[in-house]
Structure formats: structure tokens, C-alpha cells
PDB file of N, CA, C and O in Angstrom, chain B, residues numbered from 101:
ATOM      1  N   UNK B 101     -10.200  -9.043   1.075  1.00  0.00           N
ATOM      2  CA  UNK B 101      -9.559  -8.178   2.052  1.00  0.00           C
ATOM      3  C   UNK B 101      -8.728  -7.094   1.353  1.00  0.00           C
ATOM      4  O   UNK B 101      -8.487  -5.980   1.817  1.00  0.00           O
ATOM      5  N   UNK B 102      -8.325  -7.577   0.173  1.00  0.00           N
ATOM      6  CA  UNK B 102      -7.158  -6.908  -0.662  1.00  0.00           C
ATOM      7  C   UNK B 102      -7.849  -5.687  -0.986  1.00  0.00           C
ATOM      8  O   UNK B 102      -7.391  -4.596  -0.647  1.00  0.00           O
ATOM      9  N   UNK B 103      -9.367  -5.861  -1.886  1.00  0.00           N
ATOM     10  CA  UNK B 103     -10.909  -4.346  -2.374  1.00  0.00           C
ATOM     11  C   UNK B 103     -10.608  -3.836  -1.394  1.00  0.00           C
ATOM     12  O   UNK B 103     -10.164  -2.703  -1.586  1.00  0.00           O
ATOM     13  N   UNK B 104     -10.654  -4.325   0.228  1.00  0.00           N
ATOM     14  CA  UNK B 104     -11.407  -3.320   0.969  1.00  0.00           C
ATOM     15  C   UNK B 104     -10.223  -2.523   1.795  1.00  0.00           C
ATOM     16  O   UNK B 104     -10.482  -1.581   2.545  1.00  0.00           O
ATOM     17  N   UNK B 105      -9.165  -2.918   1.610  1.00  0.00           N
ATOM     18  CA  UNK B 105      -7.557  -1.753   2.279  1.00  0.00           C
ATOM     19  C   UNK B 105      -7.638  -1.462   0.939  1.00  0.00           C
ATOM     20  O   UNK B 105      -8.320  -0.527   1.358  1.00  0.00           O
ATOM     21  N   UNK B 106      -7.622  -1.317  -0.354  1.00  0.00           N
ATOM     22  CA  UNK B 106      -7.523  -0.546  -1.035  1.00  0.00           C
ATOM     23  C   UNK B 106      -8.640   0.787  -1.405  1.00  0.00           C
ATOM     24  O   UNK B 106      -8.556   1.983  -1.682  1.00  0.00           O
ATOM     25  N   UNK B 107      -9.936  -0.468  -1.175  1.00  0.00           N
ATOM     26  CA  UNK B 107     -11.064   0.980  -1.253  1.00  0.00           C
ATOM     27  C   UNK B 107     -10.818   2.392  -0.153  1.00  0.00           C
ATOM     28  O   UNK B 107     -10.905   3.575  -0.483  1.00  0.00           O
ATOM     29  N   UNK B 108     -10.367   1.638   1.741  1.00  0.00           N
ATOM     30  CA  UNK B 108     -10.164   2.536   2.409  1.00  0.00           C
ATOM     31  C   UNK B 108      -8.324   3.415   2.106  1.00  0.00           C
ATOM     32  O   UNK B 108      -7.999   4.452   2.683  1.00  0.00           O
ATOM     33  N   UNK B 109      -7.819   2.995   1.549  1.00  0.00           N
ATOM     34  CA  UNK B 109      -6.727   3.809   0.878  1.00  0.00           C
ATOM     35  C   UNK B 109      -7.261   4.960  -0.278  1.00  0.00           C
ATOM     36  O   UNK B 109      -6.837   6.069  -0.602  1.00  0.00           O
ATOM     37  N   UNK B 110      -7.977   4.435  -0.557  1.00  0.00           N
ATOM     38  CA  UNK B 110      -8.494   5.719  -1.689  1.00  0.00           C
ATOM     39  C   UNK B 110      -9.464   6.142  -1.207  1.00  0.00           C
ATOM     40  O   UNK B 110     -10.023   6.839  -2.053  1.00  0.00           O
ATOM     41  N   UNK B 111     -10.186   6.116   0.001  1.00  0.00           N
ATOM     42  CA  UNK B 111     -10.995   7.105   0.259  1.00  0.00           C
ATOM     43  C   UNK B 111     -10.392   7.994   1.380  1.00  0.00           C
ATOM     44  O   UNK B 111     -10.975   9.065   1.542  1.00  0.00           O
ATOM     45  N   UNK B 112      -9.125   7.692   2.334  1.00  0.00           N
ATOM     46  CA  UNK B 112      -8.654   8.708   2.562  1.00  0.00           C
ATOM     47  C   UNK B 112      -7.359   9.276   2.017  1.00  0.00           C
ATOM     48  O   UNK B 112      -6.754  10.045   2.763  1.00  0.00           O
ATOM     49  N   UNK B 113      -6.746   8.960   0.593  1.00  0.00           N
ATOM     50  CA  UNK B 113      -6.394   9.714  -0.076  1.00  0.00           C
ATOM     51  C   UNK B 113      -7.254  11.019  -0.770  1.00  0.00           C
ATOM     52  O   UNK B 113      -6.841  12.031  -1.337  1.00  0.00           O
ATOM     53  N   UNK B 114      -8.354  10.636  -0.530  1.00  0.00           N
ATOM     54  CA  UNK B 114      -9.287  11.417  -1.611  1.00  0.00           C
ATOM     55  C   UNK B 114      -9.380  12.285  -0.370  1.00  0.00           C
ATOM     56  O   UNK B 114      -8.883  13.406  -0.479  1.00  0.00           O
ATOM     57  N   UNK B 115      -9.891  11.983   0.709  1.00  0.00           N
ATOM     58  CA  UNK B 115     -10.711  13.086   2.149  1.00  0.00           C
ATOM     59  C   UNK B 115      -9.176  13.458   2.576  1.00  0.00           C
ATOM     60  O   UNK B 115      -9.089  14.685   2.623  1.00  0.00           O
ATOM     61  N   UNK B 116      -8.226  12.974   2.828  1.00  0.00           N
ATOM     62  CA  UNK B 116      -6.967  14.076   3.413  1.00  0.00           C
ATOM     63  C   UNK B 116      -6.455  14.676   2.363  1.00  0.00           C
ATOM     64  O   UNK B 116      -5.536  15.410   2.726  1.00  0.00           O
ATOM     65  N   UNK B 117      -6.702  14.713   0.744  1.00  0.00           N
ATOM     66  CA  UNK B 117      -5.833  15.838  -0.010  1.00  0.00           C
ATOM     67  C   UNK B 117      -7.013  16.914  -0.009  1.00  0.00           C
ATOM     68  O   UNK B 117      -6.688  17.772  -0.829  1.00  0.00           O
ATOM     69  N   UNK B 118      -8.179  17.215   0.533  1.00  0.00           N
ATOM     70  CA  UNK B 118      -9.026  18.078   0.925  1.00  0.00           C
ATOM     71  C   UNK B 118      -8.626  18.737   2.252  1.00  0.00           C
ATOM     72  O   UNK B 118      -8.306  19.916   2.405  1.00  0.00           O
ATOM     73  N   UNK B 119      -8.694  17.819   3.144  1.00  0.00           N
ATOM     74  CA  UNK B 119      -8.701  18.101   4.615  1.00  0.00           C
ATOM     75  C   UNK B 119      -8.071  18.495   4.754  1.00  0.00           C
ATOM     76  O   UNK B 119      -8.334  19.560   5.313  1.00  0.00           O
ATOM     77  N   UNK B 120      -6.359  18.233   4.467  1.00  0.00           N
ATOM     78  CA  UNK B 120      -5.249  18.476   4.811  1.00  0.00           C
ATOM     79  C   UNK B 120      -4.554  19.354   3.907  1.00  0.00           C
ATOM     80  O   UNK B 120      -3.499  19.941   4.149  1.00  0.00           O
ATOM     81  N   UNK B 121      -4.967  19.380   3.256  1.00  0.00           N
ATOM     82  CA  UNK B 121      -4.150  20.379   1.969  1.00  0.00           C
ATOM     83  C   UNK B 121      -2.801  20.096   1.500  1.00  0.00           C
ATOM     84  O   UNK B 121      -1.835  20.838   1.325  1.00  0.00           O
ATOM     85  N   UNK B 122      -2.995  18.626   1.309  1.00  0.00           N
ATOM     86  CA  UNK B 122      -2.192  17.674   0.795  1.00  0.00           C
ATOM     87  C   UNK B 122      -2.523  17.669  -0.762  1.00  0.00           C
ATOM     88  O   UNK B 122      -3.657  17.580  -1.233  1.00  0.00           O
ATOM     89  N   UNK B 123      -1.372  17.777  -1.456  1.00  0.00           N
ATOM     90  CA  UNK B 123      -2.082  18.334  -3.220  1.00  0.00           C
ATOM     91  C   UNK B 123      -1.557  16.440  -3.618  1.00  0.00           C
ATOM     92  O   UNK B 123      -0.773  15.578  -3.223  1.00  0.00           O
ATOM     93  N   UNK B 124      -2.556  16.645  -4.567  1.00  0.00           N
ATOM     94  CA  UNK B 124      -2.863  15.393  -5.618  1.00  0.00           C
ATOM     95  C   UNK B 124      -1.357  15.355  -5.922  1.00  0.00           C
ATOM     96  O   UNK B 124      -0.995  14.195  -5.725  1.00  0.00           O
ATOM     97  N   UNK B 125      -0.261  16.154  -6.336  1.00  0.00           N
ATOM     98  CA  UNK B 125       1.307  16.239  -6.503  1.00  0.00           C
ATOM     99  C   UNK B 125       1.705  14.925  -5.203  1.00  0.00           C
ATOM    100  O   UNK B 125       2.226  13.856  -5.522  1.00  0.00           O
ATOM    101  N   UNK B 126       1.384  15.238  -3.939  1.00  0.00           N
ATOM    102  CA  UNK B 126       1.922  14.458  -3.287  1.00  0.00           C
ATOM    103  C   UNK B 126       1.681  13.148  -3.457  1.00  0.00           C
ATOM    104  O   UNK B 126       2.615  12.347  -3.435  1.00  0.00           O
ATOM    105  N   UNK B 127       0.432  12.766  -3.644  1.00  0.00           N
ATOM    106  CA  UNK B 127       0.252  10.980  -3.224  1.00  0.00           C
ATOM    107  C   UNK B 127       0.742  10.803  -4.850  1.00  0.00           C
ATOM    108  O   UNK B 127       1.685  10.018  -4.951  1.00  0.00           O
ATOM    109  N   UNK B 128       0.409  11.221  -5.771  1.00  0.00           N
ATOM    110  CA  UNK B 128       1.820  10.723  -7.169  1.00  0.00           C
ATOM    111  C   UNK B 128       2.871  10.299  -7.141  1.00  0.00           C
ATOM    112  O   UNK B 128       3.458   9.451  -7.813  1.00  0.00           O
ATOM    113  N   UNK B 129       3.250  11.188  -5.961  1.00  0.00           N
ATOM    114  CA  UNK B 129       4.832  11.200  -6.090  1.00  0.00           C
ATOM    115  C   UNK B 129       5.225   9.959  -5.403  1.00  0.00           C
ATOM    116  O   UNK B 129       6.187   9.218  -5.605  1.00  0.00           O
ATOM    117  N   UNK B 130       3.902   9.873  -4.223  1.00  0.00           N
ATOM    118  CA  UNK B 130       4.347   9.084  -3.158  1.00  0.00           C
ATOM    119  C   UNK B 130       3.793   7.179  -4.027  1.00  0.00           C
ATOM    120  O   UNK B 130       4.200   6.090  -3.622  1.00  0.00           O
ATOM    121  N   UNK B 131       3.059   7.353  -4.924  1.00  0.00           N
ATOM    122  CA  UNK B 131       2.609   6.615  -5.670  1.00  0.00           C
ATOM    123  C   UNK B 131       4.024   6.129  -6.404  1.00  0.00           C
ATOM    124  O   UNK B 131       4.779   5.176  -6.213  1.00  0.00           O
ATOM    125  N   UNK B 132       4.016   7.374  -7.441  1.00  0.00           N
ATOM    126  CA  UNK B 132       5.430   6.969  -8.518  1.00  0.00           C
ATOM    127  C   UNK B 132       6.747   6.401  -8.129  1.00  0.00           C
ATOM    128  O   UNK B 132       7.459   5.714  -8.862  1.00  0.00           O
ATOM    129  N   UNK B 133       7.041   6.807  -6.718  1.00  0.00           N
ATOM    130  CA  UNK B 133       8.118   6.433  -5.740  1.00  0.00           C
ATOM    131  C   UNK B 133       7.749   4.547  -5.419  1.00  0.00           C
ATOM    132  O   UNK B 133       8.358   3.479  -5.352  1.00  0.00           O
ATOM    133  N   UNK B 134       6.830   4.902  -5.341  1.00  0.00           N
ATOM    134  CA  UNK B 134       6.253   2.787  -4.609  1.00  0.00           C
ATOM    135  C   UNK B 134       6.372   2.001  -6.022  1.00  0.00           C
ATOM    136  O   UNK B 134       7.099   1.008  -6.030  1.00  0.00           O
ATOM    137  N   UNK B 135       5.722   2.367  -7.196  1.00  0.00           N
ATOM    138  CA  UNK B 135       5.810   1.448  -8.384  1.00  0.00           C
ATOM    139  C   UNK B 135       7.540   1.689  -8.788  1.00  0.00           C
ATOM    140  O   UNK B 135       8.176   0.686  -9.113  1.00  0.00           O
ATOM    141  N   UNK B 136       8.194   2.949  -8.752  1.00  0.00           N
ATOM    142  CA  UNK B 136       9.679   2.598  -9.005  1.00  0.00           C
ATOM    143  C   UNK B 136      10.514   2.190  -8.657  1.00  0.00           C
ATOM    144  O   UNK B 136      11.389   1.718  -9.382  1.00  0.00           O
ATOM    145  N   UNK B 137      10.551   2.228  -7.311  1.00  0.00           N
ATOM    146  CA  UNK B 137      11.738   2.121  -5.863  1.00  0.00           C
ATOM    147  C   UNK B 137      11.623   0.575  -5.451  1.00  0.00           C
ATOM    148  O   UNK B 137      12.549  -0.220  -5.288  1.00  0.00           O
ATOM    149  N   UNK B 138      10.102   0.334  -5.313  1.00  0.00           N
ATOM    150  CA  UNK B 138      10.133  -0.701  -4.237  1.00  0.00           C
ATOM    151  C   UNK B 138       9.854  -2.077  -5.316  1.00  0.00           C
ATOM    152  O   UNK B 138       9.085  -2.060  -6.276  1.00  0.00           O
ATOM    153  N   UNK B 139      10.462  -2.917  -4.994  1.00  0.00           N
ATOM    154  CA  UNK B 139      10.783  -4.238  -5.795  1.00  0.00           C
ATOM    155  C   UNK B 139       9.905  -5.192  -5.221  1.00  0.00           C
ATOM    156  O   UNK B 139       9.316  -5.963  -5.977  1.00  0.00           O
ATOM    157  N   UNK B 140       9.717  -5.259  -3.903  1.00  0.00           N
ATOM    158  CA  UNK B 140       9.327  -6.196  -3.257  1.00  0.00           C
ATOM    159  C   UNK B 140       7.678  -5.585  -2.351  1.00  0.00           C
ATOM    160  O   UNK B 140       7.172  -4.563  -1.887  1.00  0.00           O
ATOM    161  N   UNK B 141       7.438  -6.863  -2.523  1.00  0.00           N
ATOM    162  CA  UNK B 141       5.398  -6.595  -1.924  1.00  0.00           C
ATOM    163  C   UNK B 141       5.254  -5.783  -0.617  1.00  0.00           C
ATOM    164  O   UNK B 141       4.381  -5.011  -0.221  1.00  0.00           O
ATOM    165  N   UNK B 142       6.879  -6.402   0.130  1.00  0.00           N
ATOM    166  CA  UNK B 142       6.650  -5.901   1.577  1.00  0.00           C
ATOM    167  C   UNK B 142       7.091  -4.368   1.651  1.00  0.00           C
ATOM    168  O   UNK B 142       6.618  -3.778   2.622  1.00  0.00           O
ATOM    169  N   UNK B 143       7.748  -3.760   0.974  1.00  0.00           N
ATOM    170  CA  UNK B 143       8.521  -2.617   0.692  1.00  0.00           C
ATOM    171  C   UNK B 143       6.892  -1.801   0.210  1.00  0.00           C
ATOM    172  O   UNK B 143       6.612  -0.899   0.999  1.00  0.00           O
ATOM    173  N   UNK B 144       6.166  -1.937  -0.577  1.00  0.00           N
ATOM    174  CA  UNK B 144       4.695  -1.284  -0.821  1.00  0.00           C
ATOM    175  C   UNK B 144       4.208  -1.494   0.207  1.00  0.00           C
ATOM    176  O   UNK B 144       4.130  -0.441   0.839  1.00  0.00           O
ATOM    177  N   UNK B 145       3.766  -2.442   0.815  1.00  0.00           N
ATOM    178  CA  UNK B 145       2.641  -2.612   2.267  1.00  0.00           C
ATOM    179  C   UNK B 145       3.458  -1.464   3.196  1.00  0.00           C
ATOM    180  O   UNK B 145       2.869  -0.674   3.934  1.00  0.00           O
ATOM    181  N   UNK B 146       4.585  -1.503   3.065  1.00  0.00           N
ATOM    182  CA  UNK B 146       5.009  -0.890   4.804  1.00  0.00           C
ATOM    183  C   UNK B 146       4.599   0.595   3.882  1.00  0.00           C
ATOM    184  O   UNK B 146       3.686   1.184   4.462  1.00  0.00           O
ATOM    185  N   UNK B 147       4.908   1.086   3.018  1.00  0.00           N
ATOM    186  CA  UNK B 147       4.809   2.762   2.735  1.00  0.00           C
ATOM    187  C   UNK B 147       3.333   2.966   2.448  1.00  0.00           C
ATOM    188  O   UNK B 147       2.960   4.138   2.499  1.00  0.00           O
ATOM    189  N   UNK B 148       2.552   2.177   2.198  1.00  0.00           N
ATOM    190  CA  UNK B 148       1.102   2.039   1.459  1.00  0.00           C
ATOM    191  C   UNK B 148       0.664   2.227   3.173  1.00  0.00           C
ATOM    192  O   UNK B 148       0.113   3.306   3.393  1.00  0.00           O
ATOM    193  N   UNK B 149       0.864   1.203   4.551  1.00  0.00           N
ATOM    194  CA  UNK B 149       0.680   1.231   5.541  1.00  0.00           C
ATOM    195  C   UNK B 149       1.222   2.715   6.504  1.00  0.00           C
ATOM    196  O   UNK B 149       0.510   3.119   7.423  1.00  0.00           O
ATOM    197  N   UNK B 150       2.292   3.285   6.214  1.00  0.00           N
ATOM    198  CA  UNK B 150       2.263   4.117   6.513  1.00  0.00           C
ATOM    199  C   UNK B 150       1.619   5.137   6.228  1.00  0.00           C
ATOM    200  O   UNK B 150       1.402   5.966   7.112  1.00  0.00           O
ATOM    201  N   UNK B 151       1.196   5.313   5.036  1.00  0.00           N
ATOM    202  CA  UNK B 151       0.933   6.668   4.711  1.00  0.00           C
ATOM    203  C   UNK B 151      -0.737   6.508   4.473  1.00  0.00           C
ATOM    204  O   UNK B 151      -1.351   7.108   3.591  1.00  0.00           O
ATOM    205  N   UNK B 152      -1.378   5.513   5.507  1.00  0.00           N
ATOM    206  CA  UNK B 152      -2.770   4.924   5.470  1.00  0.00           C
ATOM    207  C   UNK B 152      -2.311   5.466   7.155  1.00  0.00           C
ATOM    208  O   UNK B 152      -2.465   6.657   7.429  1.00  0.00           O
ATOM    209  N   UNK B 153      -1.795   4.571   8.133  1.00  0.00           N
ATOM    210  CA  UNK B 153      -1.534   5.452   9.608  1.00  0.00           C
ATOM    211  C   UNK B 153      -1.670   6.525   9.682  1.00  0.00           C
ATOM    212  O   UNK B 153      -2.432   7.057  10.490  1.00  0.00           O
ATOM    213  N   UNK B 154      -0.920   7.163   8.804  1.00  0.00           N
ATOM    214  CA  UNK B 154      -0.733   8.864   8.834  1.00  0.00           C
ATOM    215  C   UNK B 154      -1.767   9.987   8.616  1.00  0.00           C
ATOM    216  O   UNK B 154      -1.989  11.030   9.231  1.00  0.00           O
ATOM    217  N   UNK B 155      -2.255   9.488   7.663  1.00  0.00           N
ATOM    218  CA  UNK B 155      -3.552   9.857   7.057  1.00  0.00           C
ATOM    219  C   UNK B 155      -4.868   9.671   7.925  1.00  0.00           C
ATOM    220  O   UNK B 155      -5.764  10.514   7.946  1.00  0.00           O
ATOM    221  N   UNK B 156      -4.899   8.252   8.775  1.00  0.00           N
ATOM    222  CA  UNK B 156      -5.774   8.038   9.939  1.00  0.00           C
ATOM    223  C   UNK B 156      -5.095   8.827  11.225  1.00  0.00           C
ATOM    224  O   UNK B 156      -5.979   8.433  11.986  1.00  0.00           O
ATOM    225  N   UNK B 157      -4.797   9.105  11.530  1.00  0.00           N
ATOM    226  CA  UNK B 157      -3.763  10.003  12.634  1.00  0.00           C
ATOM    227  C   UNK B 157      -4.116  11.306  12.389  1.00  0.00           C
ATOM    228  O   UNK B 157      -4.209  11.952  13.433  1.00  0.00           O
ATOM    229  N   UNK B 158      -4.359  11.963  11.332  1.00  0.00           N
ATOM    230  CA  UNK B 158      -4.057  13.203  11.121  1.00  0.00           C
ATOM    231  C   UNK B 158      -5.635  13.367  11.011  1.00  0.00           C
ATOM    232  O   UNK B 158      -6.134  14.368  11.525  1.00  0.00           O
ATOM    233  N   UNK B 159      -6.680  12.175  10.185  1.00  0.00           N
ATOM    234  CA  UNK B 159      -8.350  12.293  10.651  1.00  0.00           C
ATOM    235  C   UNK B 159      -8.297  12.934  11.947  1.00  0.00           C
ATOM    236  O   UNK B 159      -8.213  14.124  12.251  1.00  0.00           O
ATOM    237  N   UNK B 160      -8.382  11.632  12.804  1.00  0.00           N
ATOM    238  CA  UNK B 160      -8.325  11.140  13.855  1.00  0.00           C
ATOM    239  C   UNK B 160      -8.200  12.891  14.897  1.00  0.00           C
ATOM    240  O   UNK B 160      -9.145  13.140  15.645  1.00  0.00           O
ATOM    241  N   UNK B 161      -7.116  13.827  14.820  1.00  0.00           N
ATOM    242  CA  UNK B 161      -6.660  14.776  15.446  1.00  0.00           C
ATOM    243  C   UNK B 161      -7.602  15.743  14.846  1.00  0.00           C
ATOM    244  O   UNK B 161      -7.979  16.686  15.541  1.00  0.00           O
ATOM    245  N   UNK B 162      -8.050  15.608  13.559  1.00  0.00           N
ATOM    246  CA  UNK B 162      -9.254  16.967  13.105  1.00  0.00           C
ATOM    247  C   UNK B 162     -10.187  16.583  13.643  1.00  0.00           C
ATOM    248  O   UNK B 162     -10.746  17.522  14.209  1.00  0.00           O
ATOM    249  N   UNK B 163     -10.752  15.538  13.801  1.00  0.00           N
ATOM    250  CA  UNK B 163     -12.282  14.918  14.924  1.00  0.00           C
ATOM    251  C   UNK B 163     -12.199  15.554  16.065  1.00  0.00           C
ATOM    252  O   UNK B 163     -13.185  16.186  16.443  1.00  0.00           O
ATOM    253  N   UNK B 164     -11.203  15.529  16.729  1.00  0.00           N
ATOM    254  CA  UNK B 164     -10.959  15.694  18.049  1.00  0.00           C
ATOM    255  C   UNK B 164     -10.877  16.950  18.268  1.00  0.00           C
ATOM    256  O   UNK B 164     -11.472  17.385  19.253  1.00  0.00           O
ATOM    257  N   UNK B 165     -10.164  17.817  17.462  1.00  0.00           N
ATOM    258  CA  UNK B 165      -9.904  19.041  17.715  1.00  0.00           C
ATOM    259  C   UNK B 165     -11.302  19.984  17.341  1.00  0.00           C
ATOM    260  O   UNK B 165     -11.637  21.071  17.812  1.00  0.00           O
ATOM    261  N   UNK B 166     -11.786  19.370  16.599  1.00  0.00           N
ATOM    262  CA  UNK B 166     -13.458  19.950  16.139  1.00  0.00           C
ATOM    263  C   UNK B 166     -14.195  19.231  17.337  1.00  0.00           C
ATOM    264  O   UNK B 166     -14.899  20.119  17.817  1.00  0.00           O
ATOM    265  N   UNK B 167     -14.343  18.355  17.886  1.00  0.00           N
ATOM    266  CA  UNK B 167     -15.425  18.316  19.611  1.00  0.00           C
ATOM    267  C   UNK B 167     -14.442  19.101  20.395  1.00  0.00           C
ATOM    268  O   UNK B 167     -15.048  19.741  21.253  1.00  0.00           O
ATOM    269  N   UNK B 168     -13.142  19.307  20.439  1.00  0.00           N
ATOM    270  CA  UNK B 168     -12.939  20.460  21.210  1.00  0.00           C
ATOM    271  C   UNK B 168     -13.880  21.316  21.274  1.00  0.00           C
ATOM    272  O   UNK B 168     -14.694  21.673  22.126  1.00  0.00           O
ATOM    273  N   UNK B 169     -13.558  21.654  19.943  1.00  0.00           N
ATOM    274  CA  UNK B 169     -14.398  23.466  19.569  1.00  0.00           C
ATOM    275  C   UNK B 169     -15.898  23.330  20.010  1.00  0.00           C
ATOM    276  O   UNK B 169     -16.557  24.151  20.648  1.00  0.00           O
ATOM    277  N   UNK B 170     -16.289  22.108  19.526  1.00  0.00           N
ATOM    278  CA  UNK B 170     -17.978  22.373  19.545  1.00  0.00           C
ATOM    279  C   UNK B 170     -17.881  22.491  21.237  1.00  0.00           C
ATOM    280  O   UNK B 170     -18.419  23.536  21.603  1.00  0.00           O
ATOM    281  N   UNK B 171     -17.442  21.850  22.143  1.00  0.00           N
ATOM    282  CA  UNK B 171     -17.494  21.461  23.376  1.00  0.00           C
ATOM    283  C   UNK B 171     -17.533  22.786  24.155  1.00  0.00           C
ATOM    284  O   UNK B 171     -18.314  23.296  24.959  1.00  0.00           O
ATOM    285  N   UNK B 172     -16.101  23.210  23.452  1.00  0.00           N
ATOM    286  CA  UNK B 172     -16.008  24.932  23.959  1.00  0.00           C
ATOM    287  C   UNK B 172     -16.961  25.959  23.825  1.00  0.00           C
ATOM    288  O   UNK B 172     -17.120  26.797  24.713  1.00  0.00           O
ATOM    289  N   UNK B 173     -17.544  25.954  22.881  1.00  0.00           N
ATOM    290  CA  UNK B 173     -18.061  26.631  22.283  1.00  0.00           C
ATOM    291  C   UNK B 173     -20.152  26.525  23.174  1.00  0.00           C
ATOM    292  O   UNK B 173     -20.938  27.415  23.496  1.00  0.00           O
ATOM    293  N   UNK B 174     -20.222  25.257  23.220  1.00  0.00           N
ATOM    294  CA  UNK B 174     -21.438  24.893  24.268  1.00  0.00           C
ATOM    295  C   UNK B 174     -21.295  25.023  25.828  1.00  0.00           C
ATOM    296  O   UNK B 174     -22.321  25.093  26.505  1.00  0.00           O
ATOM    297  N   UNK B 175     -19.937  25.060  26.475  1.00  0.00           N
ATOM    298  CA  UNK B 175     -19.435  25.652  27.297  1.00  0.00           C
ATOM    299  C   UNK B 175     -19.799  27.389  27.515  1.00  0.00           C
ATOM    300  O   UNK B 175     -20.389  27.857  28.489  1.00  0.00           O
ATOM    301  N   UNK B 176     -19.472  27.871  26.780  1.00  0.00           N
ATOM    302  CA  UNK B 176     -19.338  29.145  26.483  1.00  0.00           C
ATOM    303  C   UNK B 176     -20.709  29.510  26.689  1.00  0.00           C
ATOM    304  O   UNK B 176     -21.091  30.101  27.699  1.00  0.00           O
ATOM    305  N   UNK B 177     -21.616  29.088  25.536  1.00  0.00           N
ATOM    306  CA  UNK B 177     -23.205  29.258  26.054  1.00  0.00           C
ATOM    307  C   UNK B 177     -23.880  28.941  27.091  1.00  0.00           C
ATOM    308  O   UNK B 177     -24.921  29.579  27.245  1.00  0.00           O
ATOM    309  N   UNK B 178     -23.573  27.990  28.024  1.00  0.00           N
ATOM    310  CA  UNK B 178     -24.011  27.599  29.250  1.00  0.00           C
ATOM    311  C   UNK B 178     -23.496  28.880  30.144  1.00  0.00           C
ATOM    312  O   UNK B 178     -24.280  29.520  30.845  1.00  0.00           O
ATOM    313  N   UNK B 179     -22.227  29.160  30.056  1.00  0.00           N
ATOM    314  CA  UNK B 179     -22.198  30.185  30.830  1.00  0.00           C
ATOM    315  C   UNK B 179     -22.523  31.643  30.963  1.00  0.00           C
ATOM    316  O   UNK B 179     -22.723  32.389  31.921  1.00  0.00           O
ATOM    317  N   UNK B 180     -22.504  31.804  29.469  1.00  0.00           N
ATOM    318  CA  UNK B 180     -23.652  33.230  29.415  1.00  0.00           C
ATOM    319  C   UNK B 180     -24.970  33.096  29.489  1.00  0.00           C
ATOM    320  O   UNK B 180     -25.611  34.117  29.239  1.00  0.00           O
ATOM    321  N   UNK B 181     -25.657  31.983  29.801  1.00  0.00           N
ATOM    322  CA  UNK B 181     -27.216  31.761  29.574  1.00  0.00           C
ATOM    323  C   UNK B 181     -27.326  31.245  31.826  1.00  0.00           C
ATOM    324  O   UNK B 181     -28.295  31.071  32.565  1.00  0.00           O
ATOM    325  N   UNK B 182     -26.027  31.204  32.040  1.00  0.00           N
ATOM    326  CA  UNK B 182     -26.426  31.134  33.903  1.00  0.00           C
ATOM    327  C   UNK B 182     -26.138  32.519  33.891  1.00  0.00           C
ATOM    328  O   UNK B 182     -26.776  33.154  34.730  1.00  0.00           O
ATOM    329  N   UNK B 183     -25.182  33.322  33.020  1.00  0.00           N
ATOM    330  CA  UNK B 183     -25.230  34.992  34.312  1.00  0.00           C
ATOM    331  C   UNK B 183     -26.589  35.655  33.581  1.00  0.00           C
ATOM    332  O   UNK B 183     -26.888  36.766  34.019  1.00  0.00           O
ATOM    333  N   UNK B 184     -27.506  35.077  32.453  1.00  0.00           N
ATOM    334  CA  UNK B 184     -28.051  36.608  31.948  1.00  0.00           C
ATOM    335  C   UNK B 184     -29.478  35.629  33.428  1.00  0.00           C
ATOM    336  O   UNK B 184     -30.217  36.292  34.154  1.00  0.00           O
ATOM    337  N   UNK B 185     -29.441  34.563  33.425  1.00  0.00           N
ATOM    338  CA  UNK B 185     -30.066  34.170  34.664  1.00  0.00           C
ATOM    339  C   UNK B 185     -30.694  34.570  36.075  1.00  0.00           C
ATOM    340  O   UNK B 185     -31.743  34.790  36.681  1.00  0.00           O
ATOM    341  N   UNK B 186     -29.092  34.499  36.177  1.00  0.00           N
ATOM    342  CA  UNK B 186     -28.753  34.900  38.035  1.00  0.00           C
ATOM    343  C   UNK B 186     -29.231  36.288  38.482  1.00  0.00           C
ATOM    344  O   UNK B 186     -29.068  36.653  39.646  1.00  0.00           O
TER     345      UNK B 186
END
């Protein structure tokens, strides 16, 4: 269980410092901060867990906001393809 929250931690570290224009600087920092700061297992899970939420949250709103567009956008053609019609 432990491979596979870590494999999906590094694959959307890897797809949101693209997506988001989140620079490799950040998850370091946010990295270097967890191996220095936090002493205890549960103190990593909750920031490792957050910033896995966040990262799914912020997917999650580019999906959506892109079937907006496509939606709109097929909208848009339906309605110029009924007036060149009518």
C-alpha cells in the first residue's frame, strides 16, 4: 500500500509541476521542510496528505474546466450549424 501512495505522490508531483506551474523549487522545499521539521510519521502523512489533496483538487478543477470548454465550444457549433439551416 506504502509503493502505491507513493508511486501516486510522484506521479502527481511530476503532472502538477507541469500543469500548474508549480516549479520543482517548490515540492523541495516542501520535501526539505518534511525530512527537517517533522519528527514524527504522523506530522509527514498529514503534509505528504495534504499536498496529495491539493494537487488532486487542483487536477480535478483543470478536468472540469476543460469539459467546460469542450462543452461550450460543441454548444457553439450546434448553434451555428441550426441558423446556417433554418
Amino acid at each position: 500500500m506504502k509503493l502505491i501512495k507513493t508511486i501516486i505522490f510522484l506521479f502527481l508531483i511530476s503532472f502538477t509541476t507541469h500543469a500548474f506551474a508549480k516549479s520543482n523549487d517548490y515540492y523541495q522545499m516542501v520535501i526539505t521542510n518534511v525530512l527537517s521539521n517533522c519528527k514524527t510519521s504522523e506530522c509527514r502523512k498529514s503534509i505528504f496528505e495534504q499536498e496529495v489533496n491539493l494537487a488532486f483538487f487542483n487536477l480535478m478543477d483543470a478536468i472540469l474546466d476543460q469539459l467546460r470548454f469542450e462543452l461550450s465550444q460543441k454548444k457553439r457549433k450546434k448553434i451555428k450549424h441550426y441558423r446556417y439551416c433554418v
